[in-house]
N, C-alpha and C positions, 0 to 999 in steps of 0.2 A: 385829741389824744396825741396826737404826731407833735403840738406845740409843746406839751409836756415833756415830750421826751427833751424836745432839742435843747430847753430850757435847763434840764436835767444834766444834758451833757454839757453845757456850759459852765455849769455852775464851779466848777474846779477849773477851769480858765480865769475866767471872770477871779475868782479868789485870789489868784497868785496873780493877776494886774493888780489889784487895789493895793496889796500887802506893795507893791514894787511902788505903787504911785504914794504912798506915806510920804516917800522921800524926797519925791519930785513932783511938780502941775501936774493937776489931776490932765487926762489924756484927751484931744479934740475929740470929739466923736465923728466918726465920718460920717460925710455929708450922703444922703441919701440917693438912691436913682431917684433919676427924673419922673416928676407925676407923684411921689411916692409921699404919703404924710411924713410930719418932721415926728421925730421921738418924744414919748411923753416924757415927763420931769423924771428925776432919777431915783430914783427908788432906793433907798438904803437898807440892808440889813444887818440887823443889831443881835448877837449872841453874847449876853453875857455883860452888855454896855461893850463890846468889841465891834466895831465897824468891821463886819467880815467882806462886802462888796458892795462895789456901786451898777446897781443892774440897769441899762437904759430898757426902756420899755420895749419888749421883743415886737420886732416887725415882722406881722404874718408870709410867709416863704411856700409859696407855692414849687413845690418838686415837681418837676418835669420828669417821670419817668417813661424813656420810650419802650413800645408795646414790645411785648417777644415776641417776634417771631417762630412761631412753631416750626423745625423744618424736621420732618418727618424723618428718621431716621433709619433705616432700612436695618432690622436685628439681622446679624449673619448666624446664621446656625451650621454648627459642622454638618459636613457632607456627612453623609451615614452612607457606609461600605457595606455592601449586598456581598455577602459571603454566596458565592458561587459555588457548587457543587461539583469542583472538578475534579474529576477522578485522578486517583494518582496515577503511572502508569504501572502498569503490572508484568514484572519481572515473574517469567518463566525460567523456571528451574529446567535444564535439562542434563539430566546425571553423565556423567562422563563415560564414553565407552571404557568395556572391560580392556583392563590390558593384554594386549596381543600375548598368548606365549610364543618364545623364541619359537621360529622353528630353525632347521640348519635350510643354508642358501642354499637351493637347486641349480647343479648343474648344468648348464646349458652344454644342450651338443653341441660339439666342435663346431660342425659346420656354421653354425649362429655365433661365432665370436665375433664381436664388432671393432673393429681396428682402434686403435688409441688414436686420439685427437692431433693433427702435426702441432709441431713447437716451434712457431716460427723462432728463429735467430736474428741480433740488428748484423751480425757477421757475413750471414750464407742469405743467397738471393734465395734460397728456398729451404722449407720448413721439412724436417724430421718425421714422419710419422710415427714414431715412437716416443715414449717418457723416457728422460733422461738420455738423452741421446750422446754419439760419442762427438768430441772434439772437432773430428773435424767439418766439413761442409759436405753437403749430398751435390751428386751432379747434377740432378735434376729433381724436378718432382717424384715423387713415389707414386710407382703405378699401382693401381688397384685393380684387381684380378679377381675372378672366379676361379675356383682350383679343385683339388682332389684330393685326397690324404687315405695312404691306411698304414698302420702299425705292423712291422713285422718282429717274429723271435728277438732277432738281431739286428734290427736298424729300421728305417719307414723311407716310404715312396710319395714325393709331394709333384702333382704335377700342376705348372702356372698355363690357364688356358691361353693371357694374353700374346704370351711369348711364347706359346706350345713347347714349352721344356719339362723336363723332366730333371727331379732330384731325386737321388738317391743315397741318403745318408746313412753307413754304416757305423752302428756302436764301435766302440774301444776294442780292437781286437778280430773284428769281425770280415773285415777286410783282409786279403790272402799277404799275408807277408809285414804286414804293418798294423802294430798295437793302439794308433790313433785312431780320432774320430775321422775318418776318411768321406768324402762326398765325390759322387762320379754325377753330372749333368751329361743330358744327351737331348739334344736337341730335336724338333717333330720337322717335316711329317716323318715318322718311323717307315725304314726303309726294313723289310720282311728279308726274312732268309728264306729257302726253297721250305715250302708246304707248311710258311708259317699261316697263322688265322688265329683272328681274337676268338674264336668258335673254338678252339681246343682244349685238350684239357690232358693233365697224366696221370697215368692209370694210377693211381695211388689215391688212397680216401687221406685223409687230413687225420689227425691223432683229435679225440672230441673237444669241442670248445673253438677249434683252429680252422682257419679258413686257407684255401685256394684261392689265389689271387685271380680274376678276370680283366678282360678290356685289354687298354692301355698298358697298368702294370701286370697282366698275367703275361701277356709276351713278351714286356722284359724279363720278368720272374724265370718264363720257361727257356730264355734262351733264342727267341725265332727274330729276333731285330739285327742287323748289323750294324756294326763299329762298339757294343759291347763285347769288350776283351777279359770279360770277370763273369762265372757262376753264380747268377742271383739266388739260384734256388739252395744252393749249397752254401751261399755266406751268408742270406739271412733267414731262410727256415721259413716257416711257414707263417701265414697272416694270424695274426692274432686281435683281429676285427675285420670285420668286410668294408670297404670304400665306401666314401662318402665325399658331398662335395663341401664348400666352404668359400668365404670370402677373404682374397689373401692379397697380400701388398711386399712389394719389391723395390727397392731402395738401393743404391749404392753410393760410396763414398767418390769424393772425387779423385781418381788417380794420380799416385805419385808418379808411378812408372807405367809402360807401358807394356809388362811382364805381371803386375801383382795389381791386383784389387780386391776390396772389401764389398760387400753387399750382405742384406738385410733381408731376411722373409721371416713374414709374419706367418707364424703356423698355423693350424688347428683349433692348437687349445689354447690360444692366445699369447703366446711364448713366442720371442723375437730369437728366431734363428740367425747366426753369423757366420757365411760362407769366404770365406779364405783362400782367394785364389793367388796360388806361391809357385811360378816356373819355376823353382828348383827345391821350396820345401816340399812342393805336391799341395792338393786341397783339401784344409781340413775346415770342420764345423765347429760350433759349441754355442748353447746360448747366450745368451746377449743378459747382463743382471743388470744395465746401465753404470756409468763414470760414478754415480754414489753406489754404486753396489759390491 
């Protein structure tokens, strides 16, 4: 079968030598391998009285085909993905609290007012205790004190425990003779007049609501201290709250002269008092709104 074919596929070679050799010696035939029988005689094909080829007698052709090798091939199959059942996480709703209603701010009693933070200066080797403070430099640090405070008709009685002083600041008017805010300091220990004692008291009750001063400020109030030259009880009237104590701070500028100086206390109710000491204006107060104010 195999010779058939190869016969088959020559035969249109073979056709177009012969048609070429018309023209020219017919062609050598080549010479055989070695061992190999010679060609039989040449075989002519006639179509038609048409010499179509001269076929030399085909020589049996053993193909050599090497074996295949089988080499196993490994199929690769996709990986197949195991869907894992992971939970998703699970967001917790938690509703917003209600909103607060305003309420208005509380109060705090005087004595719980907490001083303002100092401000330091690249100017002043030491820092203000107060916001907004003024222009010029403090002498020192600001002392920080324990105090006393109470309100009268007509002015209030602030006493610093660190310096045992007393202030006594009269409203506008209140003071004998002069319509400023006037301040009179007097310094401790309190030297008594005959049969004074913080144990007294005068015979008179308070109009209701108003208080009698005790301690400290009721013997100035009554009069029994010496080197007060001024009626407390007749320029400022009667308490109109009882004593209490408080955390207060002291401060002063650095002096120009050595007749006037300025100082700083911190009150009560949080309000920076300005003490005004003037050898020939006299000493007056007033609060403190700071340089933007």
């Amino acid at each position: 079968m195999c010779k058939k074919l190869i016969l088959l596929a020559l035969l249109p070679l073979v056709a177009t030598a012969c048609a070429q050799n018309r023209k020219s010696s017919p062609p050598q035939l080549p010479t055989g391998t070695a061992g190999a029988e010679p060609p039989d005689e040449e075989t002519t094909a006639i179509a038609g009285g048409e010499v179509i080829a001269s076929l030399p007698t085909a020589t049996e052709v053993t193909a050599t085909v090497p074996a295949a090798t089988a080499t196993a091939t490994p199929t690769v199959y996709p990986t197949a993905t195991i869907a894992t059942n992971t939970p998703s996480p699970t967001v917790t709703f938690t509703p917003a609290p209600p909103a607060a209603t305003p309420q208005p701010a509380a109060t705090p009693p005087p004595w719980t007012a907490t001083p303002p933070p100092p401000t330091p200066t690249a100017e002043c080797p030491a820092a203000w205790f107060m916001e907004h403070p003024p222009d010029a430099c403090p002498a020192g640090p600001s002392l920080s004190s324990a105090g006393a405070s109470q309100r009268f008709e007509r002015g209030q009685m602030i006493w610093v425990e660190q310096t045992d002083t007393f202030y006594i600041l009269f409203n506008a008017g209140a003071y004998p003779g002069d319509g400023r805010l006037v301040f009179v300091t007097l310094a401790g220990p309190l030297v008594l007049t005959a049969g004074g004692s913080p144990d007294n008291r005068v015979g008179e009750d308070p109009p209701p609501s108003l208080h009698q001063p005790v301690s400290g400020f009721g013997l100035l109030w009554r009069g029994e201290v010496e080197g007060l030259a001024v009626d407390l009880r007749q320029a400022l009237g009667w308490a109109v709250e009882k004593e209490f104590g408080f955390q207060s701070q002291l401060q002063c500028e650095r002096p120009e002269t050595y007749s006037d100086n300025t100082c700083y206390l911190l009150a009560a109710d949080g309000s920076v008092i300005v003490l005004g000491y003037h050898a020939i204006a006299g000493n007056v107060w007033w609060r403190w709104v700071g340089v933007d104010g």
